[in-house]
C-alpha positions in Angstrom: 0.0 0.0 0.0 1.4 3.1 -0.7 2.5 5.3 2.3 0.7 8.5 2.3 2.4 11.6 3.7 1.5 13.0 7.0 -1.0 16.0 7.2 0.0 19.4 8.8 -2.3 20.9 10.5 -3.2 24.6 10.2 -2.5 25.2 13.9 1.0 23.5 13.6 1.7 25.9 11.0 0.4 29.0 13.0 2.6 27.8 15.8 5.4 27.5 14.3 5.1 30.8 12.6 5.0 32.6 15.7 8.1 31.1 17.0 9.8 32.0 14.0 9.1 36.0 14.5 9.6 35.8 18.3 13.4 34.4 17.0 13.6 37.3 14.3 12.1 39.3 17.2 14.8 38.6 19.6 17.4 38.4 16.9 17.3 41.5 15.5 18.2 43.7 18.6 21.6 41.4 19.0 22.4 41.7 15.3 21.6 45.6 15.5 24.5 45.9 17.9 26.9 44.5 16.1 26.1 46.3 12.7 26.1 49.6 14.2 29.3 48.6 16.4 31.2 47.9 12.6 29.3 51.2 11.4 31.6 54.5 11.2 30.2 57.6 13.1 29.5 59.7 9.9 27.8 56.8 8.7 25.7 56.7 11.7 24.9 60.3 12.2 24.4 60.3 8.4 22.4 57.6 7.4 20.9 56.7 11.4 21.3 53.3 12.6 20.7 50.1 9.7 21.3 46.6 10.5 23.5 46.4 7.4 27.0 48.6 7.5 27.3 50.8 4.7 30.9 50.6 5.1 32.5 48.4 7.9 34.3 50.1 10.3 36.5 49.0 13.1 37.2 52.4 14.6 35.6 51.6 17.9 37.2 48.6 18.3 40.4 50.0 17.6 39.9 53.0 20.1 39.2 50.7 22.9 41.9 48.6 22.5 43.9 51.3 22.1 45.6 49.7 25.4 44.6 45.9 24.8 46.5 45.3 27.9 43.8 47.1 30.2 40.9 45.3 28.6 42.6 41.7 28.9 43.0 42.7 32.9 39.7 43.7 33.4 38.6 40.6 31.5 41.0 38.5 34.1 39.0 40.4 37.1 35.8 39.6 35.8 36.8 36.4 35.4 38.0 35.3 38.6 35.1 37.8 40.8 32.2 35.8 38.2 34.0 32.3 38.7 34.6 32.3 42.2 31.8 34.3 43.4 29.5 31.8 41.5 30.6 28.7 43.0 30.7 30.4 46.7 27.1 31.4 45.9 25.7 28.5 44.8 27.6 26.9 47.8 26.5 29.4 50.6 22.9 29.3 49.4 22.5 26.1 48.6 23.6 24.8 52.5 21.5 27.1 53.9 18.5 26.4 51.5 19.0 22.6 52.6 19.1 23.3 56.2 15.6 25.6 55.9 14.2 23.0 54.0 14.4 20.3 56.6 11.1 20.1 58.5 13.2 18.9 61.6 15.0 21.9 61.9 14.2 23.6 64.8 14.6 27.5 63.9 13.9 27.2 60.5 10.8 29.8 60.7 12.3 32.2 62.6 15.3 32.2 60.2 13.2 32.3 57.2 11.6 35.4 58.6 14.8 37.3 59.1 15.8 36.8 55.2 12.5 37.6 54.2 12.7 40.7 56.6 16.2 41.7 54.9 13.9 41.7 50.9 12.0 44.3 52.5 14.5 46.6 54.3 18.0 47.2 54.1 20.7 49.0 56.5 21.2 51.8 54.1 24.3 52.7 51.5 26.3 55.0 54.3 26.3 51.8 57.0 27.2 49.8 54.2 29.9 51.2 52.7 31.1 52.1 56.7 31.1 48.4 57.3 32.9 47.2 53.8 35.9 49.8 54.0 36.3 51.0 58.0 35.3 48.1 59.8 36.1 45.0 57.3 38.8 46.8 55.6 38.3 45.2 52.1 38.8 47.9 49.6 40.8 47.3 46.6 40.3 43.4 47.0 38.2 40.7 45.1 36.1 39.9 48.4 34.8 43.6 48.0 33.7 42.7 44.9 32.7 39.2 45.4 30.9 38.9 49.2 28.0 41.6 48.5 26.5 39.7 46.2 27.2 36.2 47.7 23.4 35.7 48.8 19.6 36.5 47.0 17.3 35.8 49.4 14.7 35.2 46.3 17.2 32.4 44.9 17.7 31.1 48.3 13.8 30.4 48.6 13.7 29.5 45.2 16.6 26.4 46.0 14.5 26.0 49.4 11.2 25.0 47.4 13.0 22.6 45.2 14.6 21.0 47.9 11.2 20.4 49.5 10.2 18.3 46.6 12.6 15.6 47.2 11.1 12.9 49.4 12.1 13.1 52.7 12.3 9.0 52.6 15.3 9.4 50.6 17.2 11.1 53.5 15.5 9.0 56.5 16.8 6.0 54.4 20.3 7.3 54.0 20.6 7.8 57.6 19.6 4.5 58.0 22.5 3.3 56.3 24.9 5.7 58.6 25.1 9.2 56.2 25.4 11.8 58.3 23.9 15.3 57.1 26.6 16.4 55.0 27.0 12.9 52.9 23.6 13.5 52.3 23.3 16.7 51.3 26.4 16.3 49.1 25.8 12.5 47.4 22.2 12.9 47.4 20.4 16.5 47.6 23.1 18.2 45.1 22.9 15.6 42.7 19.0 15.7 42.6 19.2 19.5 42.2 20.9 20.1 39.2 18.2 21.8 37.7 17.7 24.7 40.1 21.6 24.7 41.0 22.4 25.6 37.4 19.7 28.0 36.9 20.5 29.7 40.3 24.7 29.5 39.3 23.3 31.6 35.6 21.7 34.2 37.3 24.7 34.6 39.6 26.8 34.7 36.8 25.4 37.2 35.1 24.8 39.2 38.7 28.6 39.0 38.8 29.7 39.4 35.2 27.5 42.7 35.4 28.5 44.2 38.5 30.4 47.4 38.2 28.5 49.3 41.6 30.6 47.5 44.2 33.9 48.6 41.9 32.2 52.3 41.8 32.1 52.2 46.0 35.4 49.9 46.8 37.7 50.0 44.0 40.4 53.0 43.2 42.8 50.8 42.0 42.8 50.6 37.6 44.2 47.3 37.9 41.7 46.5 39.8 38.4 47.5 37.9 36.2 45.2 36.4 35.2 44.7 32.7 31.5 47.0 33.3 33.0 49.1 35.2 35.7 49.4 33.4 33.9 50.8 29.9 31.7 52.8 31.7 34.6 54.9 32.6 35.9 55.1 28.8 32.4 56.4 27.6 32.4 58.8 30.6 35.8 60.0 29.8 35.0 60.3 25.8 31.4 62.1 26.6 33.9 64.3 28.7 36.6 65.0 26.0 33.7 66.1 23.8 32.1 68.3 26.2 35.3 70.3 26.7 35.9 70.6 23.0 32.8 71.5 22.0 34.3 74.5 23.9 36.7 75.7 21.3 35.2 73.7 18.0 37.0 75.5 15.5 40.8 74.3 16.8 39.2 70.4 17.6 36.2 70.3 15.0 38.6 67.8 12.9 39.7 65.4 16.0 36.1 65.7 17.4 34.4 64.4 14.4 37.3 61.2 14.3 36.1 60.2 18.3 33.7 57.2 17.9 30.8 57.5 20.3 27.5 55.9 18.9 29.5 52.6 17.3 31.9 52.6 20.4 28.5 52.3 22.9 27.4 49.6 21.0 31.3 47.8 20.5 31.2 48.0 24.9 27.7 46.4 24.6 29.7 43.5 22.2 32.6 43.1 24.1 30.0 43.3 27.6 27.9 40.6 26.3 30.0 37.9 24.2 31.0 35.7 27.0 27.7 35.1 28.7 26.2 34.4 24.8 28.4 31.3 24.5 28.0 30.3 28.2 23.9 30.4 28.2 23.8 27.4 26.1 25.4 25.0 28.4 23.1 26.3 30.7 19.6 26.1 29.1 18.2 22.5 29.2 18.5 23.1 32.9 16.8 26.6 32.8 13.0 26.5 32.3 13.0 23.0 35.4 15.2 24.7 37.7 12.4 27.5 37.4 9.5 26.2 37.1 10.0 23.5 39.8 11.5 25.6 42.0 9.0 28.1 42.1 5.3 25.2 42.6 5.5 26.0 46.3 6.0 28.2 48.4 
């Protein structure tokens, strides 16, 4: 008999359609970035921004690695605040998510209360910053960089609710072999929690690979300064040559029209960004469980 070819339905072809323009949707903005970052300024303020180059341009590039040598450091500091500060996080909150999630734990409502207490009011920036630099002395190190952002409260219940869904018979059987707490939290919970531990290590990091207010407060050292932080101050310090040129335009006119600004914002947003696209992917099949698990219960 001969084999007839499967029917597509009307709504299969609807769906699929919209997925396609949510891709081109969310493609578009990425791809805009990088056109106008290999665009040349007269180009832009010429023509506007187009998601094709007219003529390619590496200007903005060139300007910020004017000193490769600063960009590679700042890359290393990112690097080692987003690495390490990553695995202390998902270590820090994932112990103390275990230990609230443990119906035999005496305190655990009374500590739960205080870190929901601390989502709704803080000690203020002056105390903070007193406590960071006068009192822990850790300006101008990585653990000024790396311990304010050690703990979310909102990922720490998040980790909590997960570990709630693994059946407590699991543990009281463990312990009936002779684990004591910490073999099972590390040979049993851990590995049953890959999902949320992944999706909680993204967030943190991209909370780390982002952060440029703790080197703003702590850091005054340019070896020192993060990757964020670090091209925030080039734009501030190009916006600031062209402020005080604009002062006396007919002797700069030439060398202000040759500073990139629009294609340089958009080469920082490249050279911000690049990393975390290529990391996201090993990260994703984990994503939407580690949510959507995590958050059933509360």
């Amino acid at each position: 008999m001969p084999v007839t070819a499967p029917r597509i339905r009307l709504s299969t072809i609807v769906l699929h359609g919209m997925f396609l323009a949510f891709c081109v949707i969310f493609i578009i903005p990425l791809w805009s970035l990088i056109a106008i970052s290999l665009s040349s300024d007269s180009d832009i303020a010429n023509f506007g921004y187009q998601l094709i180059p007219r003529t390619i341009s590496f200007e903005a590039y060139v300007y910020i690695f004017k000193k490769p040598m600063v960009i590679i450091n700042s890359y290393k500091v990112t690097m080692i605040i987003s690495i390490i500060g990553t695995l202390l996080s998902v270590w820090v909150m994932s112990m103390c998510a275990y230990a609230l999630s443990r119906k035999d734990f005496k305190y655990r409502t009374v500590i739960t209360f205080y870190m929901f207490f601390t989502m709704l009011f803080s000690g203020g920036l002056v105390p903070y910053y007193i406590l960071m630099t006068k009192y822990l002395h850790l300006q101008n190190t990585y653990a000024s960089l790396i311990l304010p952002l050690i703990s979310n409260v909102w990922y720490l219940f998040l980790m909590r609710t997960f570990f709630t869904q693994i059946p407590e018979s699991l543990a009281e059987s463990a312990k009936i072999d002779g684990a004591g707490e910490a073999r099972i939290y590390w040979t049993l919970i851990i590995p049953l929690s890959r999902p949320v531990i992944a999706t909680i290590g993204l967030f943190q990091l991209l909370a780390y690979w982002n952060s440029w207010y703790q080197a703003l407060l702590f850091i005054s050292k340019g070896s020192m300064y993060p990757l964020q932080y670090l091209l925030q101050i080039m734009m501030q310090n190009i916006q600031e040559i062209i402020k005080n040129m604009q002062n006396n335009v007919p002797f700069n006119a030439a060398y202000l029209d040759s500073l990139p600004t629009e294609n340089m914002r958009m080469a920082m947003c490249i050279l911000a960004i690049g990393p975390m696209l290529v990391v996201f992917p090993f990260f994703q099949k984990y994503f939407a469980k580690g949510i959507t698990v995590g958050a059933v219960k509360g």
